[in-house]
N, CA and C atoms as a LAMMPS dump frame, in Angstrom:
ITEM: TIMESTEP
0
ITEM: NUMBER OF ATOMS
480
ITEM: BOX BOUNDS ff ff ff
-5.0000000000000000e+02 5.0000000000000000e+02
-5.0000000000000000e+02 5.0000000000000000e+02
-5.0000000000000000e+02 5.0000000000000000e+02
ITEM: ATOMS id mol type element x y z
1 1 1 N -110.141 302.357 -44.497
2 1 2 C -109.962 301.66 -43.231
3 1 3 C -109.043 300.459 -43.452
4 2 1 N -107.92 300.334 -42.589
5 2 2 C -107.387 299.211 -42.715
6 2 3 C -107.246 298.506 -41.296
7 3 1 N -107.245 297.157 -41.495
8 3 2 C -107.342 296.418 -40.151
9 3 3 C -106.502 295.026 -40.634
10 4 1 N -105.239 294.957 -39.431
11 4 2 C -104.855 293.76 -39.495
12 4 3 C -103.665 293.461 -38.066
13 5 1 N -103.239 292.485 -38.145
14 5 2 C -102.38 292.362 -36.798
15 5 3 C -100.898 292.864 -36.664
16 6 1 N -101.11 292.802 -35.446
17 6 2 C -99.39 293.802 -35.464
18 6 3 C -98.432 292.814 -35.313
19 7 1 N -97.137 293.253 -35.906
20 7 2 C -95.471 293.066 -36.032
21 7 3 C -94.98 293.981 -35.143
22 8 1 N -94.239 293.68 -33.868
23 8 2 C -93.565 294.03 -33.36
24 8 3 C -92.095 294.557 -33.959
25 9 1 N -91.622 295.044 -33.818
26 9 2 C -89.991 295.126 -33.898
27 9 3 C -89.645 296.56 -32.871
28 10 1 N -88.15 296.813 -32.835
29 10 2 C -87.416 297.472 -32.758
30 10 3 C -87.239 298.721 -32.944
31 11 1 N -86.149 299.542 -32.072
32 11 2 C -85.746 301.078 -33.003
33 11 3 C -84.492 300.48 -34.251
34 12 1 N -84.534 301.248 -34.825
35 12 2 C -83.334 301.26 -36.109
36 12 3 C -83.293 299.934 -36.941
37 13 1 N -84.508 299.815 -37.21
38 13 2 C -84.221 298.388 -38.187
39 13 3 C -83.879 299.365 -39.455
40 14 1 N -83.139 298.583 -39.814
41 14 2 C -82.649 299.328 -41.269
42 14 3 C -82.787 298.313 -42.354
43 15 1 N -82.539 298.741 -43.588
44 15 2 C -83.083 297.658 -44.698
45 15 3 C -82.669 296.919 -45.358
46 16 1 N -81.23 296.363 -44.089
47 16 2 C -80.773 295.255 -45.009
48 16 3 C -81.749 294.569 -43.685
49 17 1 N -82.193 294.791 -42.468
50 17 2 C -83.105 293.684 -42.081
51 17 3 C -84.374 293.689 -42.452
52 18 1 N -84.768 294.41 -43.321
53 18 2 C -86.337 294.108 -43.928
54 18 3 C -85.82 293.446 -45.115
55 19 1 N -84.778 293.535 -46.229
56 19 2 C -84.627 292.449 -47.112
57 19 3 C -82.922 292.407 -47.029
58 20 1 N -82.397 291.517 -46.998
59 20 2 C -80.444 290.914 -47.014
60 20 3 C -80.303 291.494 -48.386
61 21 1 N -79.27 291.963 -48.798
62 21 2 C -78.85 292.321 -49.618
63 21 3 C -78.264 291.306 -50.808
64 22 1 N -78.459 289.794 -50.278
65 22 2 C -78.087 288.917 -51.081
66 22 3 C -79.679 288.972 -51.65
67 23 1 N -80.246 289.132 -51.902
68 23 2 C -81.359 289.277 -52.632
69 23 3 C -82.115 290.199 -53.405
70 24 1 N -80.787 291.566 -53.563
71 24 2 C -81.703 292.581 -54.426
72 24 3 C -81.218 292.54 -55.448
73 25 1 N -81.16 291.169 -56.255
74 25 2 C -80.984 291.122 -57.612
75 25 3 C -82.317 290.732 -58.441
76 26 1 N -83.375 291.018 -57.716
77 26 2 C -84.481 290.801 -58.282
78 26 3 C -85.665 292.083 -57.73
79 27 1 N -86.395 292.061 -58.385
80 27 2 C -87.746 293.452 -58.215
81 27 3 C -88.832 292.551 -58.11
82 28 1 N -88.961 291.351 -58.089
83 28 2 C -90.174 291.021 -57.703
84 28 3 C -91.095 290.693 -56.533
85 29 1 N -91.961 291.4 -56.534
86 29 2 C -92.182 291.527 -54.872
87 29 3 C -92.667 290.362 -53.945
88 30 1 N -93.066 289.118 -54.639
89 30 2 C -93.186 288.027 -54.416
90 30 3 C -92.268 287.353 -53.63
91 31 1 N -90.644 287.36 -54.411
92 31 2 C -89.497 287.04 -53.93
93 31 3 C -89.019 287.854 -53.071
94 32 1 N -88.986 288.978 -53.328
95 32 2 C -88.602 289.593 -52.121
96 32 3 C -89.336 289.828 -50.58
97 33 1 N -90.831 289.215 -51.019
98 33 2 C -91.527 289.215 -49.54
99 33 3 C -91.493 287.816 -49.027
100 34 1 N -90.741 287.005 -49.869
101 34 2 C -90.663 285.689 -49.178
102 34 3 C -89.363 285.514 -48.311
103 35 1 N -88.617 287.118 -48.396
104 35 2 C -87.542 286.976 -47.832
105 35 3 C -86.935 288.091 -46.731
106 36 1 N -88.631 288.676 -46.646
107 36 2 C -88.932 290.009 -45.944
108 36 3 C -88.292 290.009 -43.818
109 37 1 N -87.249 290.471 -43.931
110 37 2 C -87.258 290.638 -42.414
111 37 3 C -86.455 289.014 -41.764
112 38 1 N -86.089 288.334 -42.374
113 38 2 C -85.779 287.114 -42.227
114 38 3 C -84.322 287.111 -41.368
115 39 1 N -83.299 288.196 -41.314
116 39 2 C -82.217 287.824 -40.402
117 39 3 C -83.058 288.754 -39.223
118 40 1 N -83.907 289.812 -38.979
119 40 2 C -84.276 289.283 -37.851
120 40 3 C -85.642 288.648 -36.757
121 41 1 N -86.261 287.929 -38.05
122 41 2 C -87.359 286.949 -37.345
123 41 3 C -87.303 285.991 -38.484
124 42 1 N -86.807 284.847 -38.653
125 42 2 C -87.2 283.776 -39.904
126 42 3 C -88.611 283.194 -40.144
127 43 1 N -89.038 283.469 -38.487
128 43 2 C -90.686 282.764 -38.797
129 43 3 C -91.676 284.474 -39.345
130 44 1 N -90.854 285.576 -39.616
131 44 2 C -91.871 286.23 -40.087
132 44 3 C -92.817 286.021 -41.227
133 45 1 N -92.37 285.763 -42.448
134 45 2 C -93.238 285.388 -43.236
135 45 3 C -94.108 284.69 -43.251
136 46 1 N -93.685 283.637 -42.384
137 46 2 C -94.921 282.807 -42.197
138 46 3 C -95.84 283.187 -41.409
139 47 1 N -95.382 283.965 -40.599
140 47 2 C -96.758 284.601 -39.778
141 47 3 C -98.036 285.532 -40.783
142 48 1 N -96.983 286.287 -41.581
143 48 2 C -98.097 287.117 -41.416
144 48 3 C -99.136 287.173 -42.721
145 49 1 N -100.125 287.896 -42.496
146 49 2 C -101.654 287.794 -43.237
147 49 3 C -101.751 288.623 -44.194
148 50 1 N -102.105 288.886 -45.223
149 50 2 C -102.157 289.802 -45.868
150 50 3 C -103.212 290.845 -45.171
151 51 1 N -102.768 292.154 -45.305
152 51 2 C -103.411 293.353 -44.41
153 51 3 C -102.847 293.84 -42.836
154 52 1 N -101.376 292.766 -42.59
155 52 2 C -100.909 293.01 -41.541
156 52 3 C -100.411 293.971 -41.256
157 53 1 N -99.808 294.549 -40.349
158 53 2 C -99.102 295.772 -39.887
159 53 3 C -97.827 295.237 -39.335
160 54 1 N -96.73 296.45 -39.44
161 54 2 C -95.793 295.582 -38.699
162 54 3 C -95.727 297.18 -37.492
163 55 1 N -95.207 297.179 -36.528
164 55 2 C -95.379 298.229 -35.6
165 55 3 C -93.817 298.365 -35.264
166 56 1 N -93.236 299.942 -35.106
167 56 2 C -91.792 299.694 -35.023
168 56 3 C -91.18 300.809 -33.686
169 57 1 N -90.229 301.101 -33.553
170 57 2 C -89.924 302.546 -32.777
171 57 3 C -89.242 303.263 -33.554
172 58 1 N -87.963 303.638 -33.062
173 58 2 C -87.465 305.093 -34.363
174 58 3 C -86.649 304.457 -35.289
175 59 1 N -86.849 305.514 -36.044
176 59 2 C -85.674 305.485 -37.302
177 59 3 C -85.939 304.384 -38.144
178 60 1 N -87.056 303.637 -38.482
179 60 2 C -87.314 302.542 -38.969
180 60 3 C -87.217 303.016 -40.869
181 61 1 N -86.564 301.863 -41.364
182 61 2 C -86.066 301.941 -42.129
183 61 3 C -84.866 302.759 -42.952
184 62 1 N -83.83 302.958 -41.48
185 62 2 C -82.536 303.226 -41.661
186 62 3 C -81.336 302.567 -42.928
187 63 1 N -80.59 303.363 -43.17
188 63 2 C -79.221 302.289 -43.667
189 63 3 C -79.651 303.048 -45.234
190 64 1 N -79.329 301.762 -46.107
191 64 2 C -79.454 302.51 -47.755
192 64 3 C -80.943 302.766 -48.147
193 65 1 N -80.677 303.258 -49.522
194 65 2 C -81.9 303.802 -49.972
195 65 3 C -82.601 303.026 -50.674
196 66 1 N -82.167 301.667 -50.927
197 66 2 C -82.711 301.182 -51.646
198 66 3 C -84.438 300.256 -51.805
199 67 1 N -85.207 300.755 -52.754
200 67 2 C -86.665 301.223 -52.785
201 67 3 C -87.247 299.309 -52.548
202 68 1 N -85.777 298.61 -52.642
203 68 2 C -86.709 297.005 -52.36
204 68 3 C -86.999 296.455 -50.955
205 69 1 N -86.789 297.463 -50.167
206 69 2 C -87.036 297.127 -48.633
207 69 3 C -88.979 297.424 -48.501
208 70 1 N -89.176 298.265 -49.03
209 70 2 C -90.877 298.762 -48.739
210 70 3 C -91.73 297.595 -50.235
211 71 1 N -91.191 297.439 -50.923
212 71 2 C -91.313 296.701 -51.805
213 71 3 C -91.355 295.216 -51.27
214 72 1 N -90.47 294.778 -50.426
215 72 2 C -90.748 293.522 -49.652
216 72 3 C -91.604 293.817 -48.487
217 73 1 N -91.892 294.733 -47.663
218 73 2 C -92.655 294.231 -46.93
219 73 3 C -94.468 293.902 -47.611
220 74 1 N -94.213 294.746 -48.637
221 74 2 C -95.022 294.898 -49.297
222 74 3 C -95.851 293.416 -50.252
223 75 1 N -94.77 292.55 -50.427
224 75 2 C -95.042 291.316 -50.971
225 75 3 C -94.767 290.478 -50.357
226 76 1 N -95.112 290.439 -48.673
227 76 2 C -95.132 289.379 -48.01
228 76 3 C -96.455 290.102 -47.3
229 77 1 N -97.23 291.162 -47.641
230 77 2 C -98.552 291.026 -47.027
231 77 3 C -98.847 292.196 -46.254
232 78 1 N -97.975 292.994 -45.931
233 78 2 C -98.101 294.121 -45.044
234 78 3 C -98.598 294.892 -45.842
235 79 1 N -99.452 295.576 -44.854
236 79 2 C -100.256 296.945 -45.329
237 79 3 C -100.262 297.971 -45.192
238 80 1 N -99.299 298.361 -44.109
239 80 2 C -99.218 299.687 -43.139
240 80 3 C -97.805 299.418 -42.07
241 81 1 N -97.115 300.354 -42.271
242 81 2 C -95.986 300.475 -40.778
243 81 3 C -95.901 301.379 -40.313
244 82 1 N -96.624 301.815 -39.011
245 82 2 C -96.339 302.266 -37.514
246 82 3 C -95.287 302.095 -36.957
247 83 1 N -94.244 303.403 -36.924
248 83 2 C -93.222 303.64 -35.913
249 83 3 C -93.468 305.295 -35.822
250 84 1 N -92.541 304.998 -34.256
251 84 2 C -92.281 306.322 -33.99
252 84 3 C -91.368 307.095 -34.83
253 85 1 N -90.515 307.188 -35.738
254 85 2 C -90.031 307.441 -36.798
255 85 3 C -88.959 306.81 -37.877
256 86 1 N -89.37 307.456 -39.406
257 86 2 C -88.649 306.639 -40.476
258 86 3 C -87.288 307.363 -40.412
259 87 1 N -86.517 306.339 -41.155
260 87 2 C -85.593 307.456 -42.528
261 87 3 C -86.075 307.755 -43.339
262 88 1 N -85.849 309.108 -43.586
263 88 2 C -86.46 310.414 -44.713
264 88 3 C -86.426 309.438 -45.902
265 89 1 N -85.553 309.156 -46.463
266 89 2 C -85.514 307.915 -47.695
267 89 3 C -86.655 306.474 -47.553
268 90 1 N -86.341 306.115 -46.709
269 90 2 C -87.451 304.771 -46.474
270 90 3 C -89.105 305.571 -46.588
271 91 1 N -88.945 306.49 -45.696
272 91 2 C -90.298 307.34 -45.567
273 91 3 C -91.031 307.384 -47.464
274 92 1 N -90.417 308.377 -48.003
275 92 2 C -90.134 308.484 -49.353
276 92 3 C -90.466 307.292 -50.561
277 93 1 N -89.535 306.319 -50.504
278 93 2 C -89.606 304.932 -51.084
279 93 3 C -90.712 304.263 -50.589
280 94 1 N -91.326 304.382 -49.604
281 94 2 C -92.479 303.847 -49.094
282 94 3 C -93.7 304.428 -49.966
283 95 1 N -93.547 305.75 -49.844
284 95 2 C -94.966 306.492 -50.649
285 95 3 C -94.775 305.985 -52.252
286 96 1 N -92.991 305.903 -52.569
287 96 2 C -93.275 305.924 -54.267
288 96 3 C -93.628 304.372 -54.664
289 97 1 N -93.686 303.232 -53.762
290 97 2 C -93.829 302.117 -53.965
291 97 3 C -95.068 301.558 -53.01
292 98 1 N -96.19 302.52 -52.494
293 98 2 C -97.524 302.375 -52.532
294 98 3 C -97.497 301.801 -51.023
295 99 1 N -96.287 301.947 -50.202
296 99 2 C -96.712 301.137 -48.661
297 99 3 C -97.076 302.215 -48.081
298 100 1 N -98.169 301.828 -47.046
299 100 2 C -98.557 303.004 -46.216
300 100 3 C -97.711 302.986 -44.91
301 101 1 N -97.479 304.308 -44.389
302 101 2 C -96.438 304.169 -42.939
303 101 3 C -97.15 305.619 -42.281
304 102 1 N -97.094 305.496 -41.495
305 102 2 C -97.719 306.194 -39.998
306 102 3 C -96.891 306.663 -39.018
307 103 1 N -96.829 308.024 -38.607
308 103 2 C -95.702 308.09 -37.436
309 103 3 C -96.47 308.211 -36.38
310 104 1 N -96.322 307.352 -35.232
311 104 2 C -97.287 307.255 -34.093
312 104 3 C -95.909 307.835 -33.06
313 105 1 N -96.064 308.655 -31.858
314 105 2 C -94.944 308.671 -30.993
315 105 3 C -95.247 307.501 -29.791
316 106 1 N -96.663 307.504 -29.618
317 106 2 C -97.098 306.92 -28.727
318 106 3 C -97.503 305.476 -28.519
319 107 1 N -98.234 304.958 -30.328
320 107 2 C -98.758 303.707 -30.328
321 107 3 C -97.659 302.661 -30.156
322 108 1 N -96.434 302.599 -30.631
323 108 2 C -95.441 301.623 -30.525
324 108 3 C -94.909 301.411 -29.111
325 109 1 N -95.032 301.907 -28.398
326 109 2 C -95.166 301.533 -26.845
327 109 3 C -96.22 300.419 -26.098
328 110 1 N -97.311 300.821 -26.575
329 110 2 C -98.188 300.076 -26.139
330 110 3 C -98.728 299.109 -26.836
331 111 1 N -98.399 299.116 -28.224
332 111 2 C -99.124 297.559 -28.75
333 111 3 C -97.995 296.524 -28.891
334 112 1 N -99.004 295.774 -28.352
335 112 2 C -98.179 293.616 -28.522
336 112 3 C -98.382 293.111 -29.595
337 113 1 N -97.455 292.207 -29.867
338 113 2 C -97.246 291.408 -30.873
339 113 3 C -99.006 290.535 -30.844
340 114 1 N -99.162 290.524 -31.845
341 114 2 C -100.685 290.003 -32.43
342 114 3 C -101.95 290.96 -31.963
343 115 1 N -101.66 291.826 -31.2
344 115 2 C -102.499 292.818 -31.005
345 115 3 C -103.273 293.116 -32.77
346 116 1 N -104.651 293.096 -33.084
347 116 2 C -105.728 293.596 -33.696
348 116 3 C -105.751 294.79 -33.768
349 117 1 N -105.452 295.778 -34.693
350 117 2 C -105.366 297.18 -35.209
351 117 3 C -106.43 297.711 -36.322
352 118 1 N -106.567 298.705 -36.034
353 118 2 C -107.583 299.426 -37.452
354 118 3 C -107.177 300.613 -37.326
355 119 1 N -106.813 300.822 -38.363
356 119 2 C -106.523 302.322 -38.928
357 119 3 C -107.417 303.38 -39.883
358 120 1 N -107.482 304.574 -39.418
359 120 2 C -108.315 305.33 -40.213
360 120 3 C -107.211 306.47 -40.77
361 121 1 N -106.859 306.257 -41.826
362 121 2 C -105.684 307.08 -42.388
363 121 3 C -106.073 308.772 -42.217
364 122 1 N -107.094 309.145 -42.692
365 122 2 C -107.904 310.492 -42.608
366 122 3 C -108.087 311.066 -42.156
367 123 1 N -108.2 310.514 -40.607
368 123 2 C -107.941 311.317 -39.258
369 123 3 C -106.755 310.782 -38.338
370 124 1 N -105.668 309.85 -39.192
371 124 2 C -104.426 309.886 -38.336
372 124 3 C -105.052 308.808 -36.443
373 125 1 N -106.085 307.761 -36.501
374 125 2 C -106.665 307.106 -35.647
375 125 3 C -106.188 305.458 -35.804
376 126 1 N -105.214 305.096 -34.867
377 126 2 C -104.614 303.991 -34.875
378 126 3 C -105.598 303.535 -34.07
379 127 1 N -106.867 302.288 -33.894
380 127 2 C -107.421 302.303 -32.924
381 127 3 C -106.951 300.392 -32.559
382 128 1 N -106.543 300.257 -30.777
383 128 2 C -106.473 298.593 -30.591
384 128 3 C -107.331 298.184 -30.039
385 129 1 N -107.756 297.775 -31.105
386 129 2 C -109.299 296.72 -30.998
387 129 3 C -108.975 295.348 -30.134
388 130 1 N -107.907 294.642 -29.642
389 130 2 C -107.63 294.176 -28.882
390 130 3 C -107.684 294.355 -27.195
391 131 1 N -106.967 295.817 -27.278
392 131 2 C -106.721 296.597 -25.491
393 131 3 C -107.933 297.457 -25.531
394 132 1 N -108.548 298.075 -26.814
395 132 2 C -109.739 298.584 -26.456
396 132 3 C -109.045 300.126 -26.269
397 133 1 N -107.933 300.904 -27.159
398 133 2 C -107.62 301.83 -26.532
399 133 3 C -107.135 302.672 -28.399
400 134 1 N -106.931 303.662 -28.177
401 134 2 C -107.193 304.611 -29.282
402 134 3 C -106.165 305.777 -29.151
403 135 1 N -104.854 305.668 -30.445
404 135 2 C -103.655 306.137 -30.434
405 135 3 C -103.586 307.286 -31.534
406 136 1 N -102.998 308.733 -31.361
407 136 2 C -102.819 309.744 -32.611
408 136 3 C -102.015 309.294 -33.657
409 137 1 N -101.555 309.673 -34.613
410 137 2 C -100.647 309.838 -35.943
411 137 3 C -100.887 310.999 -36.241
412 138 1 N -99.642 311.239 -36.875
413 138 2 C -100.035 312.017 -37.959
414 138 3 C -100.925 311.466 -39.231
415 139 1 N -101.923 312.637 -39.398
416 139 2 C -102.882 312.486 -40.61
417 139 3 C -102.325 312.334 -42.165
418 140 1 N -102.417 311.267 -42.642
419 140 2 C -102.078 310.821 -43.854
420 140 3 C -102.525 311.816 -45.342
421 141 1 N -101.591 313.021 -45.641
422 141 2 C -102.192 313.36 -46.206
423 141 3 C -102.621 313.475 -47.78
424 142 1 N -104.027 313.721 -48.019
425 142 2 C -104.887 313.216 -49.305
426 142 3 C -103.946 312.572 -50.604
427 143 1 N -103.002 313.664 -51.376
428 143 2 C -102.73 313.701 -52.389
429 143 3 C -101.215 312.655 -52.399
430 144 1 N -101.164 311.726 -50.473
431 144 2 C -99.77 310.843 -50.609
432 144 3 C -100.728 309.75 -50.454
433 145 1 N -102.188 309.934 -50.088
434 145 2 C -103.081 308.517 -50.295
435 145 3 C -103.331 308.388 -51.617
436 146 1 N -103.482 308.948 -52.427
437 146 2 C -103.789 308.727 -53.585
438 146 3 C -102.651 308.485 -54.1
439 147 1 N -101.343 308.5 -53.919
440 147 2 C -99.96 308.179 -54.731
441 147 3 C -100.856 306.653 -54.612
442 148 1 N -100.601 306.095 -52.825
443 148 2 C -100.274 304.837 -52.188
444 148 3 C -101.624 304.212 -53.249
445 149 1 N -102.986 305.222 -53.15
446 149 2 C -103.942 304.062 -53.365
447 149 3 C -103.765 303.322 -54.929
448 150 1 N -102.895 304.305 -55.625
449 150 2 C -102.862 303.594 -56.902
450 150 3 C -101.834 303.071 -57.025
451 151 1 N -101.151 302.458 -56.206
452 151 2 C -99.934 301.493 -56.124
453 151 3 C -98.436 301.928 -56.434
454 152 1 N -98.604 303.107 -56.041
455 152 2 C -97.575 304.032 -56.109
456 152 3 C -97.158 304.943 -56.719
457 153 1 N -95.942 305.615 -56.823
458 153 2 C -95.946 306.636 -57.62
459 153 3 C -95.815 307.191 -59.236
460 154 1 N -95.468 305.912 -60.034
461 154 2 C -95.511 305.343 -61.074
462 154 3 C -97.002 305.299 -62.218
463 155 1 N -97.744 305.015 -60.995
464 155 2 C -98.779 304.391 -61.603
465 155 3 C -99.887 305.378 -60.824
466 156 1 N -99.758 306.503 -60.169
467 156 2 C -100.261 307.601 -60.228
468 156 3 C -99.968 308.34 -61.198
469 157 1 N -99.274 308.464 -61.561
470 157 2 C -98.93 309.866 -62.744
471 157 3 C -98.886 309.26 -63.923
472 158 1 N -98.97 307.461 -64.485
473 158 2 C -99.8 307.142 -65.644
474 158 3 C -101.817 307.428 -65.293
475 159 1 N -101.665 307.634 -64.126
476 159 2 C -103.23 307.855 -63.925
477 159 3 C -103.517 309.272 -64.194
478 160 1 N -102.637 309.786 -64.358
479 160 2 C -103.066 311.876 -63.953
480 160 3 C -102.283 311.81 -65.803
């Protein structure tokens, strides 16, 4: 179960706006989540909580492939991203670097910024505990939770 508040954004954020490219001279996810999303919200980091969500529309995480975009949202606190759809690559880089992402068609329409979320990965149940209303996904499945739950894909297959 995960529960935390929502991030609004956009269709087509791509990943030089989840991290600037003047900053992927480093892998640490610390630095790079202190610099997560910043050309387009500067007060994001400071908003958000660890366990947050950010909520998106299509094509989210467009542009290059590079694996430090899920990696920053990742070290500024996010736990989960909801859009109506990724890039196949971001999608990908997300599972091998342990972020969880959700394709909702429907939930990114209706949830607001600070809207209260809980997710049940298992049955694909975005529920807003805020509006009081209860959205599909696709079901997260087992053997890409277990990449995510052991912090990615790296450190699954030192586990196996």
């Amino acid at each position: 179960m995960i529960k935390g508040m929502a991030h609004i954004f956009k269709d087509n954020v791509n990943t030089d706006d989840i991290i600037a490219a003047k900053y992927l001279n480093t892998t640490d996810p610390a630095i790079l989540g202190s610099h997560c999303m910043e050309t387009l919200d500067p007060t994001f980091v400071k908003r958000v909580k660890p366990g947050d969500i950010v909520v998106a529309g299509k094509n989210f995480g467009c542009g290059s492939s590079r694996e430090h975009a899920p990696v920053a949202l990742k070290g500024c606190g996010i736990r989960c991203v909801i859009a109506k759809s990724f890039a196949r690559i971001f999608f990908r880089n997300s599972i091998n670097t342990g972020l969880l992402i959700l394709e909702s068609k429907d939930a990114p329409d209706d949830i607001s910024e600070g809207d209260e979320l809980e997710i049940e990965l298992e049955k694909g149940r975005i529920r807003n505990i805020t509006k009081g209303r209860v959205y599909i996904a696709a079901a997260f499945p087992k053997f890409m939770q277990e990449i995510v739950n052991a912090g990615g894909l790296l450190n699954y297959l030192k586990k196996e």
